[in-house]
Structure formats: C-alpha cells, structure tokens
C-alpha positions in Angstrom: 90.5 164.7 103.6 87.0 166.6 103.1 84.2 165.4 101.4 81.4 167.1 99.6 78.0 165.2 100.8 75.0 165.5 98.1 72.3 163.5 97.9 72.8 160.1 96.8 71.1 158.0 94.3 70.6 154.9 95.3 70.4 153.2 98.9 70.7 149.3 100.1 68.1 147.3 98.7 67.7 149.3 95.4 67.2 147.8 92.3 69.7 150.4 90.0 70.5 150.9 85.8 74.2 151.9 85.5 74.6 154.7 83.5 76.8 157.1 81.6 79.5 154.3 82.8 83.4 155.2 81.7 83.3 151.9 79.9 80.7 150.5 77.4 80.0 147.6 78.6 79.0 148.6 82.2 76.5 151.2 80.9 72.7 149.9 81.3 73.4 146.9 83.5 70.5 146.2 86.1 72.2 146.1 89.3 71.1 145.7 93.1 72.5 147.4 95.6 74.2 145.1 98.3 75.9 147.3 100.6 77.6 150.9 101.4 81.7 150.6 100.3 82.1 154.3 101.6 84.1 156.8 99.7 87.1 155.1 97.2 89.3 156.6 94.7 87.8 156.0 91.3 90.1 156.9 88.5 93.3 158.7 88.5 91.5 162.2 87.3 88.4 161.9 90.0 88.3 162.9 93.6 86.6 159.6 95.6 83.4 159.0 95.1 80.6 157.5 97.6 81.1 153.7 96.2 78.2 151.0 96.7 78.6 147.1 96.3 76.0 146.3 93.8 75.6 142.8 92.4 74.3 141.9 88.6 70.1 141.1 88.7 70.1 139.5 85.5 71.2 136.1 84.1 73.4 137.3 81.4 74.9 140.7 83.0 78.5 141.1 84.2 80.3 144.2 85.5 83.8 144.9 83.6 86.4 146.5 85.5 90.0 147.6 83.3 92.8 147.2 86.6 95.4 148.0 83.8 95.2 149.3 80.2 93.4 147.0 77.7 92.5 143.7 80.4 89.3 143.7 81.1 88.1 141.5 84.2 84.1 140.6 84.5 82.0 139.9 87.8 78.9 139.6 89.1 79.7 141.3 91.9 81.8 144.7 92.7 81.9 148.2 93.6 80.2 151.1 91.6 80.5 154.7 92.3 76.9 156.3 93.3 77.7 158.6 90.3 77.1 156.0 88.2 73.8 154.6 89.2 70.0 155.5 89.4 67.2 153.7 91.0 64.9 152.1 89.5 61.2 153.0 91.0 58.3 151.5 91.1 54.9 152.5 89.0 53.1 155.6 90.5 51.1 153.9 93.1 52.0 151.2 93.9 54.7 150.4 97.2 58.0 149.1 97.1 56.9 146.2 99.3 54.8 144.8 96.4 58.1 144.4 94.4 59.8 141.2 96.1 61.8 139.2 94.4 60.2 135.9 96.0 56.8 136.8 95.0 55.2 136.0 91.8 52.5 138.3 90.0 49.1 136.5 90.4 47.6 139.1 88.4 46.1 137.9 85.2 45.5 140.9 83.2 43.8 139.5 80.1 41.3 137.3 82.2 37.8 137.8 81.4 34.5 136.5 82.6 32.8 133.5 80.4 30.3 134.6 78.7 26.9 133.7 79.1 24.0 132.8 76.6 20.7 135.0 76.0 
C-alpha cells in the first residue's frame, strides 16, 4: 500500500489543540503528543492517516472514541490522526526550552519598585 507523505503537524513532545474533530466532544482538547502510532485506518470512508499517541494535558479533558454506533468510550490517552491536530507554539521570541512543564514562572509582571519620599 502507498502513502502520500506531506508535512506533518505536530511531532513528539508537542503540546497540540484538536481540531475540526469528527465528533464534538474531541474538538479543542489540549493534547500532548506521546509517541508516533504510524499510519492506521481511520474511518470506513478515509484512506490511513499518519496517527500520533497523544495524551489529555488538562485536568478535566478526555478523548471520546465511538467503536460502534451511539457508545461512546472516554480516555486520557489514545490515538489521533495528525489530520486532526495542530501545535501549539510558543510567543514570538521566546524558545521552546522555556516552556517545561516542571518549571514555574518566576516572573512577576505587576511588581514595581517602592516608592521613595521627596
């Protein structure tokens, strides 16, 4: 079986939205992207697509997956066609080693210097 290749999306690592998603409830979830799945039938109407495993970044996401008409089954972790995702990058500027998820800002933007008298 051949393959079209295009550019991809998203790579390991990435932080992701899911969009234009076949089902609702999939559609803006913030995802990361855990490792390459390969090419996998998605759909009976859709040629495979280059598939990541992506797992859910935020507390109170979950990934819905219909295996047979009208049951829906929710995880925190599963497959997602590249098709369906798009990285999320970082502020002009700035690299994507400042974004790690075990480091806190220490930034305080609204600080300011005491003021003195006259």
């Amino acid at each position: 079986m051949k393959f079209e290749m295009s550019a991809l999306n998203c790579s390991v690592g990435d932080l992701a939205i899911t969009v234009f998603c076949k089902l609702p409830e999939n559609t803006g979830n913030i995802v990361r992207v855990k490792s390459a799945v390969g090419y996998r039938r998605w759909g009976a109407d859709e040629m495979p697509l280059y598939t990541w495993e992506v797992e859910i970044a935020t507390e109170h996401g979950w990934l819905a997956y219909e295996y047979s008409p009208g049951y829906l089954e929710t995880q925190k972790c599963g497959p997602v066609p590249d098709k369906y995702l798009r990285r999320i990058t970082p502020p002009r500027g700035f690299l994507l080693e400042e974004f790690s998820d075990s480091e806190e800002l220490q930034i305080d933007f609204y600080e300011r210097e005491p003021l003195t008298a006259r």
